[in-house]
C-alpha positions in Angstrom: 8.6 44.3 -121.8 11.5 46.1 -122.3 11.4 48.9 -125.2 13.6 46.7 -127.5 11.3 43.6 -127.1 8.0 46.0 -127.9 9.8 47.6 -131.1 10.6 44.3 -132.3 7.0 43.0 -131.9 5.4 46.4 -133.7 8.1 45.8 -136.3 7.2 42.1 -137.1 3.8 43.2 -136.4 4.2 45.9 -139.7 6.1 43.5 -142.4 2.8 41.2 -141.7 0.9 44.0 -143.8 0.3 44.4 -147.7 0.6 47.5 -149.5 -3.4 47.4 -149.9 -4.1 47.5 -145.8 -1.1 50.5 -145.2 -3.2 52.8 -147.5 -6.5 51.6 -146.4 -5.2 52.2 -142.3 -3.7 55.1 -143.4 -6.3 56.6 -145.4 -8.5 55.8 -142.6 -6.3 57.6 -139.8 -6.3 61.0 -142.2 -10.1 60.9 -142.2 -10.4 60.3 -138.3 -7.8 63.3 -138.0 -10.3 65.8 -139.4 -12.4 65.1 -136.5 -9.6 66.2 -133.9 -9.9 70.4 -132.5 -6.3 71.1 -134.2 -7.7 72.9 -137.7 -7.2 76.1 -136.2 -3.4 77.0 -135.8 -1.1 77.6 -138.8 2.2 75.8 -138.0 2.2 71.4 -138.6 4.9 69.1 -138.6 4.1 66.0 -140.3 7.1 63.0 -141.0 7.3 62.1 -144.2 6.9 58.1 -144.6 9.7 55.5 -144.8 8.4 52.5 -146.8 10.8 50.1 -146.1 9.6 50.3 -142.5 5.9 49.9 -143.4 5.2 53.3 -141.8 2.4 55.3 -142.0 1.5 56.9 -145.4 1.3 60.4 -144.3 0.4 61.4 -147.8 -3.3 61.6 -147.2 -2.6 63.8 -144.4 0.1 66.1 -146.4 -2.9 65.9 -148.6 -5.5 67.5 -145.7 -3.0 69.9 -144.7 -2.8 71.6 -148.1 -6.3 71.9 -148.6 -6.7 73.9 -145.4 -3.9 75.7 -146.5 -2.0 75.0 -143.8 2.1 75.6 -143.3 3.4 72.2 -143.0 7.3 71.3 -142.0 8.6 68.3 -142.8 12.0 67.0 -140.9 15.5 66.7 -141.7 18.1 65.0 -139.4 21.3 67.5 -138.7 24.5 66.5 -137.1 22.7 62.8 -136.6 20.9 64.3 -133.2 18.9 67.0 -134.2 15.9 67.9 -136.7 15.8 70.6 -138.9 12.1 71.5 -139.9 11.7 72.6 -143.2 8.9 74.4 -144.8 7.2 72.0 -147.6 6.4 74.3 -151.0 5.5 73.4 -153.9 9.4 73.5 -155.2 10.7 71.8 -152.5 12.7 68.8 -153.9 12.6 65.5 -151.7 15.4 63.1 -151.4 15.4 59.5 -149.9 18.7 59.6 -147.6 20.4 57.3 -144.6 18.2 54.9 -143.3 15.2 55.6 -146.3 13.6 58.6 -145.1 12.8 60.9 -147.1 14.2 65.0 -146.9 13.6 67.8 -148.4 16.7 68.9 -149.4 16.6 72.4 -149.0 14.4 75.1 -148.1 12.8 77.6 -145.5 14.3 76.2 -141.8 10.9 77.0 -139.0 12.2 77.2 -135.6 10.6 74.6 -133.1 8.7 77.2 -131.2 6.6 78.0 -133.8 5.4 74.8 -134.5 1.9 74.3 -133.0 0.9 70.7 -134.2 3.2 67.7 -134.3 2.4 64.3 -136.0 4.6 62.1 -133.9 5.7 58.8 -135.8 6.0 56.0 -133.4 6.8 52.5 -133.0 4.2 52.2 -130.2 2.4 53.6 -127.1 0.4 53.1 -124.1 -2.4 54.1 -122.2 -1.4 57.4 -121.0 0.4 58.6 -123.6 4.3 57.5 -123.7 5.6 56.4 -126.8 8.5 54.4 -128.3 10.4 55.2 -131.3 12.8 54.5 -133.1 15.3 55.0 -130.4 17.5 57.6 -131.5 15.9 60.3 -129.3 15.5 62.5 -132.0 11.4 63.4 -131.3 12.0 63.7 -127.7 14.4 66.6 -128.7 12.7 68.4 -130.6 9.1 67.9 -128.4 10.9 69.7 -125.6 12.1 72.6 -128.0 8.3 73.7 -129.1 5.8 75.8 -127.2 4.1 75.0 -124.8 0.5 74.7 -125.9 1.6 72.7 -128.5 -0.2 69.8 -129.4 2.0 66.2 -130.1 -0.2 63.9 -132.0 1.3 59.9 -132.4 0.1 57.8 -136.0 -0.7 53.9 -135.2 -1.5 51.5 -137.1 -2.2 49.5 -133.6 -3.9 50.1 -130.1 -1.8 50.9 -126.9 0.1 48.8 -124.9 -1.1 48.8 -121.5 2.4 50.6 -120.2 5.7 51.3 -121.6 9.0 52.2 -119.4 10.2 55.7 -119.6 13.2 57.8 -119.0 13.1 61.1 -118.0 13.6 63.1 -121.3 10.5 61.0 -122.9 7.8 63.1 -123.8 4.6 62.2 -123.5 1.3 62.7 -126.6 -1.7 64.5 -126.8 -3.6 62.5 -128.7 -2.9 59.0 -131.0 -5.0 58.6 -134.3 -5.4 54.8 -135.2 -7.5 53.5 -138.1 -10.6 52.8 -135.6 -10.2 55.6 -132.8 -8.6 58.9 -131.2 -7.1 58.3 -127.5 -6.8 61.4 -126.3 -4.1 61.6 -123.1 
């Protein structure tokens, strides 16, 4: 299957849920995640959910990372092929912008390289750790700007596909977090 043809399934696959099973998956993904080695470092980037799409409700997450005390970036698209990580305080005003995602709209810009944990949104993934998202290339960018030890974590609702097609800027995950189980990579 060609990486259109699998978005298009995961995409038909997320409009089939309610409301009620997103939070319930997602609630359940936040709970595995405290489970994972990664409480230790100071830097996260987390995305902050579109709900048109049926994404992932990072809030319970956001909601982890604060009561460790953590530093947590959320994204912002610049010059529609970058991201711009901005650090999340308790002032920082959120905006929903192009496409419905949600930005802060100003704020403290991190640079990539200090950025130790990444929560990856995806549209899918496979056995050894490929993903597909969205298309636009934007996460592949900014993967390859961080350090390296730094730790790239995908959010599915689903299990992996057995194999996905890459090109040679993808970036592979560490890890995915699903509501049943970890695959580590």
């Amino acid at each position: 299957m060609d990486k259109n043809t699998i978005r298009q399934k995961y995409i038909a696959l997320r409009k089939a849920f309610t409301s009620e099973e997103i939070e319930e998956k997602s609630l359940a993904i936040a709970n595995l995640s405290l489970e994972m080695p990664i409480w230790d470092k100071e830097f996260y980037h987390i995305f902050l959910s579109i709900v048109e799409k049926k994404e992932i409700n990072t809030d319970y997450l956001l909601h982890i990372l604060q009561g460790k005390d953590k530093n947590i970036c959320v994204p912002v698209m610049k010059n529609g092929k970058d991201l711009v990580h901005i650090l999340l305080q308790d002032n920082t005003r959120i905006e929903t912008v192009n496409f419905g995602v949600p930005e802060p709209i100003d704020g403290i810009s991190i640079p990539s390289d200090k950025i130790e944990i990444v929560f990856v949104p995806l549209m899918a993934y496979d056995r050894t750790g490929n993903r597909i998202g969205y298309g636009k290339g934007f996460y592949d960018r900014f993967l390859s700007q961080t350090s390296k030890g730094s730790l790239f974590i995908g959010l599915s609702f689903f299990g992996p596909e057995d194999a996905i097609a890459t090109d040679p800027h993808d970036i592979k995950l560490d890890y995915c977090i699903t509501p049943e189980k970890i695959y580590r990579f």
